[in-house]
C-alpha positions in Angstrom: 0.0 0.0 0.0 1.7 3.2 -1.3 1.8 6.4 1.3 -0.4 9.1 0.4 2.6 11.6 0.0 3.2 9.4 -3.1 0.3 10.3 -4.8 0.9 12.9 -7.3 4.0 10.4 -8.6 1.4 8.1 -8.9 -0.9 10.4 -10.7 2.0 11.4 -13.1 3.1 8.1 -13.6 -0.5 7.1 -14.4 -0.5 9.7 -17.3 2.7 8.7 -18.2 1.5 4.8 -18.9 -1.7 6.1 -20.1 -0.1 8.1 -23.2 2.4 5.5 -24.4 -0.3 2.7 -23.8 -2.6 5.0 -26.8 0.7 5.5 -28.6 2.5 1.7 -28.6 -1.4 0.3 -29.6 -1.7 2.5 -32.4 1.4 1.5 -34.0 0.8 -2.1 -33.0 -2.1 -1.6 -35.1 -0.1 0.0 -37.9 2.6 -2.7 -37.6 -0.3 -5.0 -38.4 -1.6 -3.3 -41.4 2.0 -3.2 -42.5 2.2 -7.2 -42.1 -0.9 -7.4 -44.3 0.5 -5.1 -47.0 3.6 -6.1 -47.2 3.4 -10.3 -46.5 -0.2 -10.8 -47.8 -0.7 -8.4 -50.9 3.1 -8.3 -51.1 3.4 -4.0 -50.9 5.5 -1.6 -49.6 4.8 2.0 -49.1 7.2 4.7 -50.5 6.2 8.2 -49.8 8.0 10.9 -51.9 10.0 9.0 -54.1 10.4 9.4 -58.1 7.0 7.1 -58.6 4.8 10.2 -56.7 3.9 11.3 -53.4 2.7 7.7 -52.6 3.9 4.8 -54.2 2.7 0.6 -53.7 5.7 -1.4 -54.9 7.3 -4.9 -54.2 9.5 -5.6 -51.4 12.0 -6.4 -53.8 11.7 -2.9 -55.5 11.3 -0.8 -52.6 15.2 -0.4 -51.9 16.2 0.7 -55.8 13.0 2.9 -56.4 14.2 5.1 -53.6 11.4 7.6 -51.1 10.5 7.1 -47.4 9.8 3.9 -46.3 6.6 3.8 -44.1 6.7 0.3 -43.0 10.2 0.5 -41.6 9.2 4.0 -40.3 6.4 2.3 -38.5 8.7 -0.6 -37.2 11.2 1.2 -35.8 8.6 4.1 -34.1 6.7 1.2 -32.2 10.1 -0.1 -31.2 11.1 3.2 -29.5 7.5 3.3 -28.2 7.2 -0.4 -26.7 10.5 0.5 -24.9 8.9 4.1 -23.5 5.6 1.5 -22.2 8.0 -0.9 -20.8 9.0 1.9 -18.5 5.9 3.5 -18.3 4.3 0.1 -16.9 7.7 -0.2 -14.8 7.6 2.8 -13.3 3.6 2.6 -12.9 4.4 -0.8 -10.8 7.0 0.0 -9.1 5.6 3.3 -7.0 2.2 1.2 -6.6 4.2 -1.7 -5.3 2.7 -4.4 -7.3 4.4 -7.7 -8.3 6.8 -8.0 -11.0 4.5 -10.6 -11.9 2.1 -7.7 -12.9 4.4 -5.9 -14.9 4.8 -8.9 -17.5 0.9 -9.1 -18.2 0.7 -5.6 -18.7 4.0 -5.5 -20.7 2.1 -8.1 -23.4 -0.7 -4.9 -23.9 2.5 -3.6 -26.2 2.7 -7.1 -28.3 -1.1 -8.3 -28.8 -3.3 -6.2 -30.6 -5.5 -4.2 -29.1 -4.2 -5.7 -25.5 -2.8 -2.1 -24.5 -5.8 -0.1 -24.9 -8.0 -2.8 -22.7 -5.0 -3.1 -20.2 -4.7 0.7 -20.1 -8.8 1.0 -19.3 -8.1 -1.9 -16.4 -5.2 -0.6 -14.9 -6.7 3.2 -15.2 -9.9 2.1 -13.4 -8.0 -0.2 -10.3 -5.2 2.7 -9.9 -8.0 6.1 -10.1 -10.5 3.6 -7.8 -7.5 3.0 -5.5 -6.6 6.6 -5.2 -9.9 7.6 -4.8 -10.8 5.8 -2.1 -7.4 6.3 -0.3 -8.5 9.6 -0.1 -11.8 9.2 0.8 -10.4 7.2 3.4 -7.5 10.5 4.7 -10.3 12.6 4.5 -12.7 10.8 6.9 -10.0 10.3 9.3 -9.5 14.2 9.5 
């Protein structure tokens, strides 16, 4: 049970989880239209090469036509962002004293689809409830 003093880290570190929780599932969800374009209709994106402002062309072609890369922008930005969550939901943990245990099932909200925003809405509602009623609880007492 965290002290009350400890609250306003926790509130921070709430918003903190909360915002790379939106941002890590919405390129999880971009990572998997990029999967579908690129290993089912067999696509790349190019943006601003010599083929136009957006251009769909094999895998194979995609290095020697030249432009921006979307999918491997969108790999490598939910990389950086998984890592952020990882120390989001860390930190998050870690000041509410919950088992490492917990970290690990929230960690996989960065790696299943759609997992991050239902963890986030979970792990918003217990934490806010939590707070809530610790203060509820201070307040009575004084």
């Amino acid at each position: 049970m965290p002290p009350t003093r400890d609250f306003p880290t926790i509130r921070r570190s709430l918003t903190f989880y909360k915002v790379f929780a939106y941002a890590t599932g919405t390129f999880l969800l971009l990572v998997c239209v990029e999967v579908v374009l690129r290993y089912v209709l067999g696509v790349e994106v190019l943006v601003g090469g010599p083929l136009g402002p957006v251009a769909f062309v094999s895998p194979a072609q995609a290095d020697r036509v030249g432009g921006f890369n979307v999918g491997i922008a969108v790999l490598i930005t939910h990389g950086y962002l998984f890592i952020a969550y990882l120390i989001a939901d860390f930190v998050l943990i870690t000041v509410m004293r919950y088992p490492i245990t917990r970290f690990l099932f929230i960690a996989a909200g960065g790696v299943v689809p759609l997992l991050s925003f239902v963890m986030e809405r979970k792990v918003h509602g217990e934490v806010a409830g939590y707070l809530a009623e610790r203060e509820a609880m201070v307040r009575a007492a004084a």
